[in-house]
PDBQT receptor file of N, H, CA, C and O in Angstrom, charges set to zero:
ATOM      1  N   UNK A   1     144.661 113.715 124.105  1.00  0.00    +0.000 N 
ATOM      2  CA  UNK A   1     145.097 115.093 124.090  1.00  0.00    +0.000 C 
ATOM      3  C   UNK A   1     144.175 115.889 124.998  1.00  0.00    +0.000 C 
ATOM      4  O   UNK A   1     142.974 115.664 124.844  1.00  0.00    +0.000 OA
ATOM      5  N   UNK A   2     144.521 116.761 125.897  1.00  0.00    +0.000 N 
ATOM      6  H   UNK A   2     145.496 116.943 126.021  1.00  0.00    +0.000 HD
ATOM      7  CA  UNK A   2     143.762 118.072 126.765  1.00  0.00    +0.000 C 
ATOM      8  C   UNK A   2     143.631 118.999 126.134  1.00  0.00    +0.000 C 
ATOM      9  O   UNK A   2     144.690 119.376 125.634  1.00  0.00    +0.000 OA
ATOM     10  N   UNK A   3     142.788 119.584 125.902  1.00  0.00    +0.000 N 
ATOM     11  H   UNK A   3     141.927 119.278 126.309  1.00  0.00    +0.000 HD
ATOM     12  CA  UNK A   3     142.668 121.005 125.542  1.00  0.00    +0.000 C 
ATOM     13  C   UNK A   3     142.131 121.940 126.094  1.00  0.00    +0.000 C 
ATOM     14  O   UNK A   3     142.469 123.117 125.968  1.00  0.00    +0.000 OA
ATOM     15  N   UNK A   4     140.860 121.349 127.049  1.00  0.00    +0.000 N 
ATOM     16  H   UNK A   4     140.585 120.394 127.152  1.00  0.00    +0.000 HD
ATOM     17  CA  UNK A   4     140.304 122.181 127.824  1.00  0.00    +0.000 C 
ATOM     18  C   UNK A   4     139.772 121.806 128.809  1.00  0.00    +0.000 C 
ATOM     19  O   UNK A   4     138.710 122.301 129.186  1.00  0.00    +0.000 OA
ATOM     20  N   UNK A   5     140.578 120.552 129.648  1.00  0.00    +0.000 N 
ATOM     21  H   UNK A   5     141.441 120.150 129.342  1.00  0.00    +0.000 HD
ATOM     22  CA  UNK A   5     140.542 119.999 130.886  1.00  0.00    +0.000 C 
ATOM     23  C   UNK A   5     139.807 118.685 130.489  1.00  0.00    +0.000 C 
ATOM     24  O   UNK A   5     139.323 117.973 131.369  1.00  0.00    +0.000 OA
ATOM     25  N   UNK A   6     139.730 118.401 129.352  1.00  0.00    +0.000 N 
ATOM     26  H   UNK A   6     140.123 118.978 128.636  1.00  0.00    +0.000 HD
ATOM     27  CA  UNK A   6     139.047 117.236 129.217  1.00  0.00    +0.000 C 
ATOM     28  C   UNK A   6     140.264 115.961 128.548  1.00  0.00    +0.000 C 
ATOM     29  O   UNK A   6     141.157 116.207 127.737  1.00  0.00    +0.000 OA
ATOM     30  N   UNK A   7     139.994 114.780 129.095  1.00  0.00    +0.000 N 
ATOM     31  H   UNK A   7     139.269 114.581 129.754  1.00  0.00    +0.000 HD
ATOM     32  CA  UNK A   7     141.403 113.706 128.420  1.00  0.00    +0.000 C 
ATOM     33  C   UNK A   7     140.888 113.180 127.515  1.00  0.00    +0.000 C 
ATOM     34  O   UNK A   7     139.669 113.237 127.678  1.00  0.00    +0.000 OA
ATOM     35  N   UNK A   8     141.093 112.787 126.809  1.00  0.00    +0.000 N 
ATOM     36  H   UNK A   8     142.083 112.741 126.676  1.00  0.00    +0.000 HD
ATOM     37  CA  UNK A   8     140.582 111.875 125.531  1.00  0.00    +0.000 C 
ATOM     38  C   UNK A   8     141.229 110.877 126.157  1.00  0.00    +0.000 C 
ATOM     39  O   UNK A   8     142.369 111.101 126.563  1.00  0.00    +0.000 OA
ATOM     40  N   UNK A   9     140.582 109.478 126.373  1.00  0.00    +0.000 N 
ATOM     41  H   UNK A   9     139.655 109.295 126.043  1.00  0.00    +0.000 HD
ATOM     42  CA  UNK A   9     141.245 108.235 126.240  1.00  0.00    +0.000 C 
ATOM     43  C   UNK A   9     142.137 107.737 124.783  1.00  0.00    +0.000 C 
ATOM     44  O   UNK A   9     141.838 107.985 123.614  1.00  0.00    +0.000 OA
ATOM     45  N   UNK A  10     143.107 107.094 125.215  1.00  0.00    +0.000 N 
ATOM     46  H   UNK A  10     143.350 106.892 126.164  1.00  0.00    +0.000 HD
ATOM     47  CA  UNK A  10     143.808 106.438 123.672  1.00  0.00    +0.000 C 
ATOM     48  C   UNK A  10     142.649 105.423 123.071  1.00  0.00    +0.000 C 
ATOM     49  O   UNK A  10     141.754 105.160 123.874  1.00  0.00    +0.000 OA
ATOM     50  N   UNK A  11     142.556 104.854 121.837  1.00  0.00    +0.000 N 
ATOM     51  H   UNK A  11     143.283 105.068 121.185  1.00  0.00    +0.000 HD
ATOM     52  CA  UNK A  11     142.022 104.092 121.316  1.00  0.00    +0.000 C 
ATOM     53  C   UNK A  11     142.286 102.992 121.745  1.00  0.00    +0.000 C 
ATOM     54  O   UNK A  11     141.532 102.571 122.622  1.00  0.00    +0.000 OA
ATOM     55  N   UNK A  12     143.331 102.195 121.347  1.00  0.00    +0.000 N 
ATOM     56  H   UNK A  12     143.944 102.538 120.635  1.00  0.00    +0.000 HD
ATOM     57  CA  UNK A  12     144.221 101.318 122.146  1.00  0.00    +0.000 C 
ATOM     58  C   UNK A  12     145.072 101.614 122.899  1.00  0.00    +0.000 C 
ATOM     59  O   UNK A  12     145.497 102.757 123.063  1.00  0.00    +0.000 OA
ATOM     60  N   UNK A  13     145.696  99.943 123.854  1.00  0.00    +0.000 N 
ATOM     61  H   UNK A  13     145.351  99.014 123.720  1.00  0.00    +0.000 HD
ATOM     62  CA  UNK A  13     146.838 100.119 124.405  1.00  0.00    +0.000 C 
ATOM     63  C   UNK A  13     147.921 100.107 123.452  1.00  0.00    +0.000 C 
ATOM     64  O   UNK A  13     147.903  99.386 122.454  1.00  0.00    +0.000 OA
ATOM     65  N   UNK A  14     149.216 101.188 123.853  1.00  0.00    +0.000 N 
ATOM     66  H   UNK A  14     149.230 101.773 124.664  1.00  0.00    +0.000 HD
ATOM     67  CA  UNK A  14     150.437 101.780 123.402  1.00  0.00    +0.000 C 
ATOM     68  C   UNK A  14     150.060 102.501 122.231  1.00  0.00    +0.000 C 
ATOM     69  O   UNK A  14     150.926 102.584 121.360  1.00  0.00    +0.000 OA
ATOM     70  N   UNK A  15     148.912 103.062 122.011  1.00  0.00    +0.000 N 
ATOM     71  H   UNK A  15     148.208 102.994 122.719  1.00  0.00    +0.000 HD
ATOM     72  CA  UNK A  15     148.541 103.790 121.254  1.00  0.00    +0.000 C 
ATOM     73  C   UNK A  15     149.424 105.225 121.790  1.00  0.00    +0.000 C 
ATOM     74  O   UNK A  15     149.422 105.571 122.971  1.00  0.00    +0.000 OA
ATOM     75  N   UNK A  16     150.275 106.084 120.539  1.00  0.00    +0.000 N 
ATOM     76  H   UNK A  16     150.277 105.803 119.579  1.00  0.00    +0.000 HD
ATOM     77  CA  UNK A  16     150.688 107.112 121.370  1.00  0.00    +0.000 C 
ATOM     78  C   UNK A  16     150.549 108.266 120.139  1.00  0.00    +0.000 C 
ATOM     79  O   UNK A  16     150.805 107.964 118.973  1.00  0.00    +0.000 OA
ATOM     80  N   UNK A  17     150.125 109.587 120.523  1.00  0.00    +0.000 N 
ATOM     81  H   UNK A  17     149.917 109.832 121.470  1.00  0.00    +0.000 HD
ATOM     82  CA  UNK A  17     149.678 110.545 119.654  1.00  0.00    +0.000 C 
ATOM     83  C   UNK A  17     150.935 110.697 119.008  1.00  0.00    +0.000 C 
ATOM     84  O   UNK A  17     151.996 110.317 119.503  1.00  0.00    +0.000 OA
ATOM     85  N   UNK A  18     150.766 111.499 117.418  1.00  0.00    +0.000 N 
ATOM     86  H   UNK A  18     149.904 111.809 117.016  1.00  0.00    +0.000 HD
ATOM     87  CA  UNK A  18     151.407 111.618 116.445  1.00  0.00    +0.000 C 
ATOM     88  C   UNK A  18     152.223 112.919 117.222  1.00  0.00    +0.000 C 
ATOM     89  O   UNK A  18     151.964 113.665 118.166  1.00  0.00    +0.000 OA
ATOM     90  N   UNK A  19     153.502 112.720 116.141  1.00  0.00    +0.000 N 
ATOM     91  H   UNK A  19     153.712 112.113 115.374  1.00  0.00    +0.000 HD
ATOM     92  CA  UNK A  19     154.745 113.544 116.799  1.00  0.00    +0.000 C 
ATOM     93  C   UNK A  19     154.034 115.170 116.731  1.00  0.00    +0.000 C 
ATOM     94  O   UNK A  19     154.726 115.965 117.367  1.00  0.00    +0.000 OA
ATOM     95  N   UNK A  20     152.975 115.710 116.180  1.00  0.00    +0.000 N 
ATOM     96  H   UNK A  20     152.413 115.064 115.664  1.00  0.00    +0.000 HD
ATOM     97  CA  UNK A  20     152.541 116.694 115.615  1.00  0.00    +0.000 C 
ATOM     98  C   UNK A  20     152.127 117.032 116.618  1.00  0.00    +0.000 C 
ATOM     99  O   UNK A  20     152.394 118.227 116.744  1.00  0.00    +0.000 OA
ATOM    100  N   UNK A  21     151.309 116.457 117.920  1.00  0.00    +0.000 N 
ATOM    101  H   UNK A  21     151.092 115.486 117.818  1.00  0.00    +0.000 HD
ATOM    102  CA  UNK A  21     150.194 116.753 118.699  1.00  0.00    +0.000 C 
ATOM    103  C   UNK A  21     150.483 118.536 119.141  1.00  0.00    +0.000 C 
ATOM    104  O   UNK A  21     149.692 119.472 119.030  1.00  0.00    +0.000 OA
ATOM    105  N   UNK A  22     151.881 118.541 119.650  1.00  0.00    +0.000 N 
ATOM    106  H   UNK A  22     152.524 117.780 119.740  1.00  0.00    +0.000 HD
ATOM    107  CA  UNK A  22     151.852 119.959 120.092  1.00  0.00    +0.000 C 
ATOM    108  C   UNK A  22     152.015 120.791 119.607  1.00  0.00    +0.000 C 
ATOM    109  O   UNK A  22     151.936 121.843 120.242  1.00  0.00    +0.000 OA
ATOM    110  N   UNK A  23     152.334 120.820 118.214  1.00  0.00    +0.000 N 
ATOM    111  H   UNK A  23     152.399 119.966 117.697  1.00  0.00    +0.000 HD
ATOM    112  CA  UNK A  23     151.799 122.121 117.038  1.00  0.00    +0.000 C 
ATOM    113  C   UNK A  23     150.641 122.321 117.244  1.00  0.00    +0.000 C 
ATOM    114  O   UNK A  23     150.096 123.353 117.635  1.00  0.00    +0.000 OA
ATOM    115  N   UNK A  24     149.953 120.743 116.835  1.00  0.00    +0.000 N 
ATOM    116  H   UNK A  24     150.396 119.905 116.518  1.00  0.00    +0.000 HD
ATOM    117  CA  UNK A  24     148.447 121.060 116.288  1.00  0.00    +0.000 C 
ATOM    118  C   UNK A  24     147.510 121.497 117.579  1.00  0.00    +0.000 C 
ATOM    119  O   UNK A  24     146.384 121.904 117.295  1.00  0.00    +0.000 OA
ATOM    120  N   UNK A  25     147.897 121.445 119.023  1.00  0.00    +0.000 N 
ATOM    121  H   UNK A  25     148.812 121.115 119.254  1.00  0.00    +0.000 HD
ATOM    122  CA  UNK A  25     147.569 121.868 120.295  1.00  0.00    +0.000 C 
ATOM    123  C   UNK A  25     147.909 123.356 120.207  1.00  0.00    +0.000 C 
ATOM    124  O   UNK A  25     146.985 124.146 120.404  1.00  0.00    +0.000 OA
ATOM    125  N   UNK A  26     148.861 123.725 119.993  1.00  0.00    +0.000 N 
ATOM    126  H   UNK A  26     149.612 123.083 119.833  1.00  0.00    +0.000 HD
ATOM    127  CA  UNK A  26     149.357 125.192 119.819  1.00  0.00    +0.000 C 
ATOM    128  C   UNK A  26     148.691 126.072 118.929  1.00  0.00    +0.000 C 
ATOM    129  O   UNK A  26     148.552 127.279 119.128  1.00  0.00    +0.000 OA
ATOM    130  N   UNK A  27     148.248 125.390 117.858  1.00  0.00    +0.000 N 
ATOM    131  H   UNK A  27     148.361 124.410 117.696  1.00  0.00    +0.000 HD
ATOM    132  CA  UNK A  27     147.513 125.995 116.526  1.00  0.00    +0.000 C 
ATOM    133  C   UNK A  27     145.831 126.396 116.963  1.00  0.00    +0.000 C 
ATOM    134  O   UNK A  27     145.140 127.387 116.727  1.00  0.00    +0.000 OA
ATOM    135  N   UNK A  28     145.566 125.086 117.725  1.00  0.00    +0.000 N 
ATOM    136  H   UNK A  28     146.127 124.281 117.917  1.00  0.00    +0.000 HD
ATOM    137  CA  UNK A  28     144.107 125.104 118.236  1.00  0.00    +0.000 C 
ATOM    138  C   UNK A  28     143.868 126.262 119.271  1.00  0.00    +0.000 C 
ATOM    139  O   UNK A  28     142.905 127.008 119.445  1.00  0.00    +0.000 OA
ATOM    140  N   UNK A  29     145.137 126.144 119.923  1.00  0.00    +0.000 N 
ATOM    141  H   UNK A  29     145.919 125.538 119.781  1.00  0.00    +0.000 HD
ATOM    142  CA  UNK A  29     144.975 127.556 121.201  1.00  0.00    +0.000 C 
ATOM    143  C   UNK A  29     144.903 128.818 120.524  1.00  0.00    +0.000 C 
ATOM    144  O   UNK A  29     144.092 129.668 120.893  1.00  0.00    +0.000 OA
ATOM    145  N   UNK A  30     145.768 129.031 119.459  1.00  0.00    +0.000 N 
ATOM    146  H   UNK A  30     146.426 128.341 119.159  1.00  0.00    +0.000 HD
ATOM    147  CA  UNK A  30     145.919 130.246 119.143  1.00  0.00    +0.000 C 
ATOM    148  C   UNK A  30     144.765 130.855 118.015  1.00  0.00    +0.000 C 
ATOM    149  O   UNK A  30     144.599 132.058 117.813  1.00  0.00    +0.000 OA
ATOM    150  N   UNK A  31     144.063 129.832 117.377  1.00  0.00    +0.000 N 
ATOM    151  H   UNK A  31     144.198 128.855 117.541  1.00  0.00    +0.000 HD
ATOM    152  CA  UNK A  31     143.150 130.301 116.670  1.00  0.00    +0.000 C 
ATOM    153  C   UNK A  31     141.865 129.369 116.608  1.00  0.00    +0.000 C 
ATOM    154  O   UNK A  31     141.706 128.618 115.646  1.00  0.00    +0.000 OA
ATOM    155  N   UNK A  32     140.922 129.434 117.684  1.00  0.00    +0.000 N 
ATOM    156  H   UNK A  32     141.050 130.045 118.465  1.00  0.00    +0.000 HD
ATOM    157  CA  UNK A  32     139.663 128.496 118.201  1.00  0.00    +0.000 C 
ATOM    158  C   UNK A  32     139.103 128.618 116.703  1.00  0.00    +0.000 C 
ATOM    159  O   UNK A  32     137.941 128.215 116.753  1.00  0.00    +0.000 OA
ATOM    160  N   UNK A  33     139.365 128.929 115.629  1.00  0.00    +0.000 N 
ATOM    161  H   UNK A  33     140.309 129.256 115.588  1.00  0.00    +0.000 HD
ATOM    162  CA  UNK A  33     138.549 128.304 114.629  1.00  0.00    +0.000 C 
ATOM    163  C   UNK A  33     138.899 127.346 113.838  1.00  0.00    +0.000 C 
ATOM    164  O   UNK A  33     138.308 127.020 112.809  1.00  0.00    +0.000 OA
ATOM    165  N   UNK A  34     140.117 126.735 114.402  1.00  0.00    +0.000 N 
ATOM    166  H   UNK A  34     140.597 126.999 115.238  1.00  0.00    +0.000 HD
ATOM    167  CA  UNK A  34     140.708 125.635 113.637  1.00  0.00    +0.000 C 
ATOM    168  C   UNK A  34     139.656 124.326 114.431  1.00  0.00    +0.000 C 
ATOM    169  O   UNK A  34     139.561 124.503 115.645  1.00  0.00    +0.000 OA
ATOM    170  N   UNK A  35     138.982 123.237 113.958  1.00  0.00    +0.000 N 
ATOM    171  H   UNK A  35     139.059 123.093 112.971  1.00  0.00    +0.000 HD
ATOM    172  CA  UNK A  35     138.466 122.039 114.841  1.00  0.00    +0.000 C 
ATOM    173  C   UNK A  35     139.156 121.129 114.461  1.00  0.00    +0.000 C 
ATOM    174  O   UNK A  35     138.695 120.101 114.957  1.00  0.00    +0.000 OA
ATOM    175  N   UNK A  36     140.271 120.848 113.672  1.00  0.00    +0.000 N 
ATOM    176  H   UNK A  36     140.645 121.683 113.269  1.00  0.00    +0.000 HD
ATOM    177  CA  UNK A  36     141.159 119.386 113.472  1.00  0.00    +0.000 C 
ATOM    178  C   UNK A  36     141.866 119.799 112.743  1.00  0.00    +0.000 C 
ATOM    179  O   UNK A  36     141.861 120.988 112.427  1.00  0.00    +0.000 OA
ATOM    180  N   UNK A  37     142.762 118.838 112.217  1.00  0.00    +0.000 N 
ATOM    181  H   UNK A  37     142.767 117.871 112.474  1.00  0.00    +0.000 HD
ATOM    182  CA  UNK A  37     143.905 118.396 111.330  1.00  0.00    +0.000 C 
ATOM    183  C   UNK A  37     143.667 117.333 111.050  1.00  0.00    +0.000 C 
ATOM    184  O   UNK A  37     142.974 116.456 111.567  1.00  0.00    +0.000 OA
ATOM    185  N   UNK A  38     144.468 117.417 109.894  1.00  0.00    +0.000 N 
ATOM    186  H   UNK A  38     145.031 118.129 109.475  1.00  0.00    +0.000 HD
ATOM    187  CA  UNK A  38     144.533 116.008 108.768  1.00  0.00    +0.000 C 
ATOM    188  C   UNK A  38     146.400 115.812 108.456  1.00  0.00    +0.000 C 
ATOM    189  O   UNK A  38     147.186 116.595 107.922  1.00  0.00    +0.000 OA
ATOM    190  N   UNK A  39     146.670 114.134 109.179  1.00  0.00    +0.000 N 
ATOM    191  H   UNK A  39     146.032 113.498 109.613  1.00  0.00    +0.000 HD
ATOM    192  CA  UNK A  39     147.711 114.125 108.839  1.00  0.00    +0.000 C 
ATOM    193  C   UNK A  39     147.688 113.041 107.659  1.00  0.00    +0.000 C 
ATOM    194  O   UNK A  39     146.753 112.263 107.471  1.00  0.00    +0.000 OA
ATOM    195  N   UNK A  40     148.909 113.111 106.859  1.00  0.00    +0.000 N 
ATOM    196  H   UNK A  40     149.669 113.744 107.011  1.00  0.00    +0.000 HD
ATOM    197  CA  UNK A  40     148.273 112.219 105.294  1.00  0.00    +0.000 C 
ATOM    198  C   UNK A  40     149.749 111.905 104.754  1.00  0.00    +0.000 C 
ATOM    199  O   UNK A  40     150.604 112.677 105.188  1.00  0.00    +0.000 OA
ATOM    200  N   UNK A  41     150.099 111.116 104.066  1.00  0.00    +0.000 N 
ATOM    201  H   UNK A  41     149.404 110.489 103.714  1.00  0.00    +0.000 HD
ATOM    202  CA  UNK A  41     150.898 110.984 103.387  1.00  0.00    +0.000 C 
ATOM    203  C   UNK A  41     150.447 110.162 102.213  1.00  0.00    +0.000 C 
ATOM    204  O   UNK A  41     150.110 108.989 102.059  1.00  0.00    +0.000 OA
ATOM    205  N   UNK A  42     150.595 111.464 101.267  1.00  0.00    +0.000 N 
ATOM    206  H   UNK A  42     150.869 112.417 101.392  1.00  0.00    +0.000 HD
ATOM    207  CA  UNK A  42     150.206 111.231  99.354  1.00  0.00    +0.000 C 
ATOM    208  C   UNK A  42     151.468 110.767  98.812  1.00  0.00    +0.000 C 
ATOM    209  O   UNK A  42     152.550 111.335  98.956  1.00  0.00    +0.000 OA
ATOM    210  N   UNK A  43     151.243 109.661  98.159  1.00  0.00    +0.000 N 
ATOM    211  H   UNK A  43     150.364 109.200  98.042  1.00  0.00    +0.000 HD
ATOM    212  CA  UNK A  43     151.861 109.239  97.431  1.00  0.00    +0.000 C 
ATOM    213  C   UNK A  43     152.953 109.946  96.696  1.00  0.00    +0.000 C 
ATOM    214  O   UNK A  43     153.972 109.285  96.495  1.00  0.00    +0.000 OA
ATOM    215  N   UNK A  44     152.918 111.106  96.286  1.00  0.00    +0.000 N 
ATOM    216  H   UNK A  44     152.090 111.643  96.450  1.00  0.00    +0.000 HD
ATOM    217  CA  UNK A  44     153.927 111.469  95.227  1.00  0.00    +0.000 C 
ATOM    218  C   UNK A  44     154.429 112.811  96.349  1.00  0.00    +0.000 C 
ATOM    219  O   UNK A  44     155.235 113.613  95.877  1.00  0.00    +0.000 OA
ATOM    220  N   UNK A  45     154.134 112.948  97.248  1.00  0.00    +0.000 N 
ATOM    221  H   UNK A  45     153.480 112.296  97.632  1.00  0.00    +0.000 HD
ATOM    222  CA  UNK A  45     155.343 113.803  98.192  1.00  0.00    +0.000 C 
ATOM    223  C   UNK A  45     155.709 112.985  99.076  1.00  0.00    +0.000 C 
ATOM    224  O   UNK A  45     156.248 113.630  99.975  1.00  0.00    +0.000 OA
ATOM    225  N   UNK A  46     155.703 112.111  99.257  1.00  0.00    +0.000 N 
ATOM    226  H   UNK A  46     155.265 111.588  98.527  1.00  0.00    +0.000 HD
ATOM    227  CA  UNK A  46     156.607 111.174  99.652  1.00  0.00    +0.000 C 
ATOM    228  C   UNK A  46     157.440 110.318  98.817  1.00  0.00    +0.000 C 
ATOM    229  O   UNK A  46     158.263 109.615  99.403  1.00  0.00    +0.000 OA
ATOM    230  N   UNK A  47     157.368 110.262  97.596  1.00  0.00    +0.000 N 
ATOM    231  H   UNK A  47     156.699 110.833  97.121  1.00  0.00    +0.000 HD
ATOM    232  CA  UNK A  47     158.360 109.971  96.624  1.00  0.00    +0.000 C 
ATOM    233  C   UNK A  47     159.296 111.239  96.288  1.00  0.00    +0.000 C 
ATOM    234  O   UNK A  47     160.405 111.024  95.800  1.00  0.00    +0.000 OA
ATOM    235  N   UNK A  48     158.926 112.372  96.506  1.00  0.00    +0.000 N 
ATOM    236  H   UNK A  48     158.025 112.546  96.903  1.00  0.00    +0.000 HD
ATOM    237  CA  UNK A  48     159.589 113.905  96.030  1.00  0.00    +0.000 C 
ATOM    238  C   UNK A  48     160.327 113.359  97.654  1.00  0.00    +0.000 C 
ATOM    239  O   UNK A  48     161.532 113.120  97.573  1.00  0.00    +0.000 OA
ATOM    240  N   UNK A  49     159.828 113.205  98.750  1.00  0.00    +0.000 N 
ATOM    241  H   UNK A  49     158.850 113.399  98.816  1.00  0.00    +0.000 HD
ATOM    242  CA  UNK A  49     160.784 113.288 100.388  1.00  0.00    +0.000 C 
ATOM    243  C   UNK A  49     161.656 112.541 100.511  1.00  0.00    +0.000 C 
ATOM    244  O   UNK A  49     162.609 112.718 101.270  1.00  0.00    +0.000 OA
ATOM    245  N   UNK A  50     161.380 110.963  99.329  1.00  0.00    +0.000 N 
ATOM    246  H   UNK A  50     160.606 110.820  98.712  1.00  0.00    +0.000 HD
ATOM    247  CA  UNK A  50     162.735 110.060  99.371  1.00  0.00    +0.000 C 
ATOM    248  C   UNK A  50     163.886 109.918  98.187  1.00  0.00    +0.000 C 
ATOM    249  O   UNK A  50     164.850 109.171  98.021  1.00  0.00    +0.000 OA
ATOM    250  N   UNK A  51     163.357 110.899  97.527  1.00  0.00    +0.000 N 
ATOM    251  H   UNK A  51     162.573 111.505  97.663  1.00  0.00    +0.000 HD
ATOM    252  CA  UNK A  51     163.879 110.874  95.756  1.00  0.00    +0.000 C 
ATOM    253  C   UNK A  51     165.442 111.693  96.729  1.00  0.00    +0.000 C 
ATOM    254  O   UNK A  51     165.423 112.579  97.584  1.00  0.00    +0.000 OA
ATOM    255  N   UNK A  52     166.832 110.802  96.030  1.00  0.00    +0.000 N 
ATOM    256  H   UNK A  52     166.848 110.082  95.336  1.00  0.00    +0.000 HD
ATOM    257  CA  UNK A  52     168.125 111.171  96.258  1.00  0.00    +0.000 C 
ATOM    258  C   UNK A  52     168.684 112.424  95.294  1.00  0.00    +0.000 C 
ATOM    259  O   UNK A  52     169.838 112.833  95.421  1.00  0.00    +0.000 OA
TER     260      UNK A  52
C-alpha cells in the first residue's frame, strides 16, 4: 500500500491486499490519527452473517 510515496513490498508472491485497502487508505488520509486497522472475523458474527 502507498500512502506517502513509500511502497510496502507484499509479503509473499500473489499476496494481494484485502478488499478493504481503499477505505482503510481513505480513512488514513482523512484523519492522520488513525495508524491501522484490524480486520477479524469473530466467531459469532459470522454465524449472525450466515444464519438463513
Amino acid at each position: 500500500m502507498v500512502l506517502v510515496g513509500t511502497v510496502v513490498e507484499p509479503p509473499c508472491e500473489g499476496y494481494r491486499p484485502t478488499s478493504e485497502a481503499l477505505m482503510n487508505l481513505a480513512q488514513y488520509r482523512a484523519n492522520p490519527s488513525i495508524s491501522g486497522a484490524v480486520h477479524a472475523h469473530p466467531v459469532y458474527a459470522m454465524v449472525m452473517a450466515i444464519r438463513e
